[in-house]
N, C-alpha and C positions, 0 to 999 in steps of 0.2 A: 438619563438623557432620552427624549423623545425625540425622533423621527421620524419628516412624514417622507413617504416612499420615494419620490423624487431626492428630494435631500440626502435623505439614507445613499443612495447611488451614487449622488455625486460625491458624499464623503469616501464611501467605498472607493472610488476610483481617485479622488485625489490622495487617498492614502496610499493606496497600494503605488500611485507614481512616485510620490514623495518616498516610501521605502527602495524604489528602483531605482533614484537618485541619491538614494544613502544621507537625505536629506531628515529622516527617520531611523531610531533603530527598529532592530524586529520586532525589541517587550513593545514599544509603542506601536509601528504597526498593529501587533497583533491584538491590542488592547483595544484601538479602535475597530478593530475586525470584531470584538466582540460587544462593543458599545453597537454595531450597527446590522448586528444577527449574524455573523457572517462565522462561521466553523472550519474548521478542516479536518477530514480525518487524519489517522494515525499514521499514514505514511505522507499524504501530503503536506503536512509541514515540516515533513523534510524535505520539500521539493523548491521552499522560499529561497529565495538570493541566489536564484542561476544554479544550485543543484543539479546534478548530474547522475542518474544512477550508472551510468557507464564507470564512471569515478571509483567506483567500486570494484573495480577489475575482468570484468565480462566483456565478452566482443560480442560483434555484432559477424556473424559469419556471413557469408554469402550466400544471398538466398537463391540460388539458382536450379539447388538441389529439388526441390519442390515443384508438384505437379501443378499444373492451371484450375482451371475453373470446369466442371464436368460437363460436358456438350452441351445437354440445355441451356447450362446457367452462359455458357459463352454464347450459345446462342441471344437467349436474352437480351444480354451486355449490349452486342451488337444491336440490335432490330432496336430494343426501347432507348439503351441510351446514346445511339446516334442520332434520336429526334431533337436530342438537344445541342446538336454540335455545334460547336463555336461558343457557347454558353460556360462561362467563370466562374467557379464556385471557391468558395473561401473556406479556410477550417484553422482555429488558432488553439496550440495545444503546446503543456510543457513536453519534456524531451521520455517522455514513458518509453519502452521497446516495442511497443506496437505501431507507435505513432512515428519511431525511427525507421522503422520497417517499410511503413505504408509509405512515406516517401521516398522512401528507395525504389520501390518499384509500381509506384503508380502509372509509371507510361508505360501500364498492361492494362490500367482503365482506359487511359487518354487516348492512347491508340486505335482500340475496337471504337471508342466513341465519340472521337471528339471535342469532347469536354475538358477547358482544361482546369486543374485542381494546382491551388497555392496552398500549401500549409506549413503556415508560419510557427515556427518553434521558439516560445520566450517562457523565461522562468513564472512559478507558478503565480506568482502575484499580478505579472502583467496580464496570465489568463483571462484571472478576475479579472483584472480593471479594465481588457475591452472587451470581455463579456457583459459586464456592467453596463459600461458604453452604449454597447446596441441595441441590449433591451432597454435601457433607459430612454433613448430616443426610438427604436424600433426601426433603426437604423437597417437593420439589415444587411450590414458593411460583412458579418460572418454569420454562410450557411449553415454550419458544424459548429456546434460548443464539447470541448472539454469539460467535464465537469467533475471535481470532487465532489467524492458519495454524500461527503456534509453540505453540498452548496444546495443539494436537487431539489428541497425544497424551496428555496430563494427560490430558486427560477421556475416552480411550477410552473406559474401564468404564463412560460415564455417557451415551453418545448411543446412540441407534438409528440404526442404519444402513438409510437412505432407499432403498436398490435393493432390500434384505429387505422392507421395509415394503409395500412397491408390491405385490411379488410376493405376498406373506402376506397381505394385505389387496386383494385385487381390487376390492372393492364399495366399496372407500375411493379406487381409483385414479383420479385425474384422468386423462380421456381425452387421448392425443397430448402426454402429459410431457415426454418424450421426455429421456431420460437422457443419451443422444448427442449431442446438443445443444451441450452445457455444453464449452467451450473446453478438451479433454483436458489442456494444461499444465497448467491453473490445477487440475483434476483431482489429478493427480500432485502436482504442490505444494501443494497449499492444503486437502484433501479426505478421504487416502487413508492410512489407517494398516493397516500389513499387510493390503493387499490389500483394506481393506474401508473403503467411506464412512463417515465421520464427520458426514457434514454436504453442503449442496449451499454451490459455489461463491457469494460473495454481493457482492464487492468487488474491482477490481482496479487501482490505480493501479501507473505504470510509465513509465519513464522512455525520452521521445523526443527527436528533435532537433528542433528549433521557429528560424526564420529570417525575417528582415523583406526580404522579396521587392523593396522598392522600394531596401531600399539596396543589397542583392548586385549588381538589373539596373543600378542609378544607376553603380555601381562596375567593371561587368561580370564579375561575380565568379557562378563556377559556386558552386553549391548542395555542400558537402562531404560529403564519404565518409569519409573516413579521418583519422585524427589530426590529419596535416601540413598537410593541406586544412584543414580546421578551425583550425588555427593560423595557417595564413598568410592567412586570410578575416578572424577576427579581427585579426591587426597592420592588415592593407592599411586595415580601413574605419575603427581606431582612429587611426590618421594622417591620415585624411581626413576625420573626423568630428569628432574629439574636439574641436576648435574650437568645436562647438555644442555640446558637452556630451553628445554620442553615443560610445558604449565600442564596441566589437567585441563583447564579452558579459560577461556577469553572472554571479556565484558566487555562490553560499548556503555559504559559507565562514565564517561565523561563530564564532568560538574558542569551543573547548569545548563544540560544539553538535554532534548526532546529524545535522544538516543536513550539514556540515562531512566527516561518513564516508561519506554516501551519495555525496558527489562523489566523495571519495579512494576508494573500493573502486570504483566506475568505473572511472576512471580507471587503477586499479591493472590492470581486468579485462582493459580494452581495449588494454592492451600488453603481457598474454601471461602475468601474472600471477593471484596469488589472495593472500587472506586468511591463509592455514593450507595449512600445504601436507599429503602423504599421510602425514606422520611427529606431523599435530598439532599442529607446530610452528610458531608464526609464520612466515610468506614474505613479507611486504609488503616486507623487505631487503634479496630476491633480486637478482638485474639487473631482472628485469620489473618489479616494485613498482617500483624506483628510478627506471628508466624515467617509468613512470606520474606519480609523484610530483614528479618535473622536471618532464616537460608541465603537469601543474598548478598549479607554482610559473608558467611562462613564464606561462600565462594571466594572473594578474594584473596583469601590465605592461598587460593590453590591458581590464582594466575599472574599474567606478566604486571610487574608493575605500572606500567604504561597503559591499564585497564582505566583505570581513573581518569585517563584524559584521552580516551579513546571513543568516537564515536562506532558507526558500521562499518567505515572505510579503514580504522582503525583494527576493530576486529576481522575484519577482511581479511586485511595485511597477517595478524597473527596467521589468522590459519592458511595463507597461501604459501609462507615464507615457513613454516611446520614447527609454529612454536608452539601449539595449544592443541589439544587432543579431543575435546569434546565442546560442543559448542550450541546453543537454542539459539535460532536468531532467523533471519528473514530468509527464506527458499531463493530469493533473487541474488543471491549470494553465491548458491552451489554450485553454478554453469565455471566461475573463473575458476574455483580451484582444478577444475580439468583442463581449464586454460593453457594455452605453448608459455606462457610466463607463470606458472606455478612450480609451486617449487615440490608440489607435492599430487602429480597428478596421478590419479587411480587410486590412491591413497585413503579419501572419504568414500563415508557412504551414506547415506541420507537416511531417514528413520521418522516413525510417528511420532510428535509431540510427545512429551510427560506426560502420564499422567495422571492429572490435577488430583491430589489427597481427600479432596472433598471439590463440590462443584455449587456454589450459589445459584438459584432461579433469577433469572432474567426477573420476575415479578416482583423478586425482592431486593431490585436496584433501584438506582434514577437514574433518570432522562438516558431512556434507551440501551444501556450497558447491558454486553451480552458476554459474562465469564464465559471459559472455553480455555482448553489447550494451545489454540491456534489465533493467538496476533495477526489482524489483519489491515490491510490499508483499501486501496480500489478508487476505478476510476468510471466512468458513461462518456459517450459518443450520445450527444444529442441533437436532436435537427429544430433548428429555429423556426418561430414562428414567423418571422417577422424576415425572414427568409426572401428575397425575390428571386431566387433557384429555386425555388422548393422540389419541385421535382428530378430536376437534374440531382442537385443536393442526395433527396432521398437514393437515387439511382447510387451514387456513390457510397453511401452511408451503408446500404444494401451488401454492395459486394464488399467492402473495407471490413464488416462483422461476419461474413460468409463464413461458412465453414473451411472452405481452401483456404481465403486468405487467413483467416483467423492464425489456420494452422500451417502457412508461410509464415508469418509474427514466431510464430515457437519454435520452426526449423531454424528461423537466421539467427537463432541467442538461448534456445534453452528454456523463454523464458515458460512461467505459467500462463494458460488459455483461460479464456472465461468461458469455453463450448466442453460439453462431455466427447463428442465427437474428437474433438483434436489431441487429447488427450490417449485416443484410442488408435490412433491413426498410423495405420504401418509406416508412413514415411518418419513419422514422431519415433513411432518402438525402436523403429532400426537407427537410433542416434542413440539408444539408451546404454552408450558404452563411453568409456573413456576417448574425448576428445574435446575440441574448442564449439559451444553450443551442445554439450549434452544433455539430455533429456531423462538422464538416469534417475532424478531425483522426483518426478512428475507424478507417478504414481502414486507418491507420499503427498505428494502436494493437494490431488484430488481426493484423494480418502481424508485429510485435514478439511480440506474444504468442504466436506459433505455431512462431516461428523461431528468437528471440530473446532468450528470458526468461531473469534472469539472479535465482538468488537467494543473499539470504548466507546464512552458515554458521548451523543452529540447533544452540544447545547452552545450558546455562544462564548460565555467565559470559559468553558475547557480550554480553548486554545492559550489562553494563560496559564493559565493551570499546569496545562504539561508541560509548557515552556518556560516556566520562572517558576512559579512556586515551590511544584514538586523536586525537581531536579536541582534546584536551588538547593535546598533543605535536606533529600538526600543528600545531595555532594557533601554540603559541609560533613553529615553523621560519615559517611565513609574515609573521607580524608582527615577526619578528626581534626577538623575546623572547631566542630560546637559537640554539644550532646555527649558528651564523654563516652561514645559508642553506644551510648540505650537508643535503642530503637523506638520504646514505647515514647518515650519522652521529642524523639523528634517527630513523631507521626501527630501526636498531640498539640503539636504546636504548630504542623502544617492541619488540624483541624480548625484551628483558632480562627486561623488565620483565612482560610478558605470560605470556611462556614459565614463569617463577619461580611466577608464580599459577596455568596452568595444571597445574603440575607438582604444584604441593602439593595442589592437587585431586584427583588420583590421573586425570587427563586424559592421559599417557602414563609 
């Protein structure tokens, strides 16, 4: 299917409405999301059809606990962006916990400045489609883009690039920004298109190891590192537990669910494998996937039945209600189990990723896939071109990634920062204890992020991919639909299968 640019947009945006009126399913959505270049990373398609990560069990605390803005930068606020008082600025974003936050207390911008800010919260498809919208006419109707980390290329021609901005604009510059800051992975993946910012870091969930401290010492079972560890922690305490309704750990294994790939491409990574290998070609069939895919079959022997049709909100639940003991899964997870509705608070405790038996070179993948211990998603804050606030805009955009605010976003839920600063921040340390919005697990989250980060492949048929294909095909080999349990045999036939649609693509 060809597409000239204009076109392409409007399909993007009729599609994505037509999926908001359920007039569409998702496979087709997302099938023409990848007819018309359009990706999403690994968390944000979980973020299609009104998705919620609240949903998940976390609160949002009260941010009141948190200091303001440090003299100058209030100074600033005040003096540059009262020159724009009276002036409206737009910002359209799904419901992330930064973007929950910043509307909670934005009338600490509006106030010193004048300006007032709308930001409208719709699930992530209608992001697209009136980001679509604006750039397509250059509309300018929204100052601020949301952007998943797979869209930043789409919209190059359409963002300003914030390190130009700063420079070109001194009298606009918020003192002590500090660019440097900003956790360089998240940077390079999330950020950076030929060399040059699209956007500031704004989102980062990513995947840690999480364990129930009173069953490992009950059991005398060390803390795991590595695959076998991991396997043999889960059999020992599913034997010993399972009697009261306690698993070794919990799957978001779901058939036919995007949950379901984020384990399997794990899993795949940490024994030596990848997605695509350097030829383009599926690898998940190799020895390494096969590998991978066996350890993930044995897991199931050691948890709730209910894994199989369990997404993250599903695994959630396991480990908040204390039926599962050990768990690899998204960092944005950890804050509810210290939750006032857990059933098991104080109980976990957070930990570095597996790790991986062997580790694939990025060089020897396709289209961009970077093994690693640590599953990632991510999102950018970017300022439009086509902006008529531009400045006011920028003024906002400024303090909303600031280092205070950043790390107000972390105090009011726990979650992860995209700044090293916030991470380090006494207000942050001194929540790192059991309670609603803790911070306990943070430490692990930036040593993953630095060391560890792991992302999938972007290209535009991925999004099929994770969402039908794989997960498809796993589910049947696990529920023993098809594949009479061989794994090699089902990996081979999701090669067939993949490879054939790649190909007609003109993808190798």
């Amino acid at each position: 299917m060809s597409l000239k640019e204009h076109d392409k947009r409007t399909f993007i945006i009729d599609s994505a409405n037509a999926y908001t009126a359920r007039q569409i399913s998702k496979r087709e959505f997302l099938r023409r999301m990848g007819l018309a270049g359009i990706g999403f990373s690994s968390f944000g398609l979980a973020m299609l059809g009104g998705y919620r990560r609240g949903r998940r069990g976390f609160e949002i605390a009260s941010p009141a606990d948190a200091e303001g803005l440090p003299d100058n930068q209030a100074k600033w606020l005040q003096e540059v962006g009262s020159r724009y008082r009276g002036t409206k600025i737009r910002f359209t974003s799904e419901a992330t916990p930064p973007t929950v936050v910043l509307n909670q207390i934005k009338k600490e911008f509006t106030d010193p400045t004048g300006i007032e800010v709308e930001i409208e919260i719709v699930p992530l498809e209608q992001v697209l489609s009136k980001a679509t919208q604006d750039v397509q006419g250059r509309l300018g109707a929204y100052d601020l883009y949301y952007l998943d980390q797979s869209w930043i290329a789409a919209f190059a021609q359409d963002c300003i690039d914030p390190i130009q901005l700063y420079k070109d604009k001194p009298e606009l510059a918020m003192p002590d920004f500090d660019f440097d800051d900003f956790c360089r992975p998240l940077v390079e993946g999330a950020a950076l298109v030929d060399g040059k910012w699209m956007g500031i870091p704004f989102d980062i969930p990513i995947f840690i190891l999480m364990y129930r401290k009173d069953l490992l010492d009950k059991h005398g079972i060390k803390v795991p590192t590595t695959y076998p560890e991991f396997t043999n922690a889960v059999k020992a305490i599913t034997q010993a537990e399972s009697a009261d309704g306690v698993f070794g750990t919990g799957l978001q294994a779901k058939f036919g669910h995007y949950s379901l790939e984020c384990d399997w491409s794990q899993a795949v990574w940490g024994h030596g494998g990848s997605v695509f290998g350097q030829n383009k070609r599926f690898s998940g069939n190799d020895e390494q996937g096969i590998a991978g895919l066996n350890w993930y079959q044995e897991l199931l022997n050691y948890a709730p039945p209910n894994s199989t049709a369990a997404t993250w909100d599903g695994q959630f639940e396991m480990m908040r209600s204390g039926k599962v003991a050990l768990v690899q899964s998204w960092s944005e997870l950890f804050p509810g189990l210290d939750a006032n509705n857990s059933k098991v608070p104080g109980l976990w405790e957070p930990a570095k990723p597996l790790t991986p038996t062997a580790l694939r070179s990025p060089a020897d993948c396709g289209f961009n896939e970077k093994p690693n211990a640590g599953h990632q998603g991510g999102s950018l804050l970017a300022l439009s071109k086509y902006s008529k606030n531009r400045e006011a805009a920028w003024v906002f955009m400024q303090w909303g990634t600031c280092k205070a605010t950043m790390t107000r976003c972390t105090l009011a839920g726990g979650f992860a920062p995209t700044r090293n600063s916030c991470f380090m921040d006494p207000a942050v340390k001194a929540k790192a204890k059991v309670m609603t919005g803790t911070t306990r697990h943070l430490d692990i989250v930036q040593w993953t992020i630095n060391n560890a980060i792991a992302t999938e492949s972007h290209f535009p048929l991925w999004i099929g991919y994770a969402n039908n294909e794989l997960p498809t095909a796993i589910g049947k080999l696990l529920t023993g639909q098809d594949y009479g349990g061989d794994a090699k045999k089902c990996m081979d036939e999701v090669a067939k299968i993949i490879d054939a649609k790649s190909k007609e693509a003109g993808l190798f």
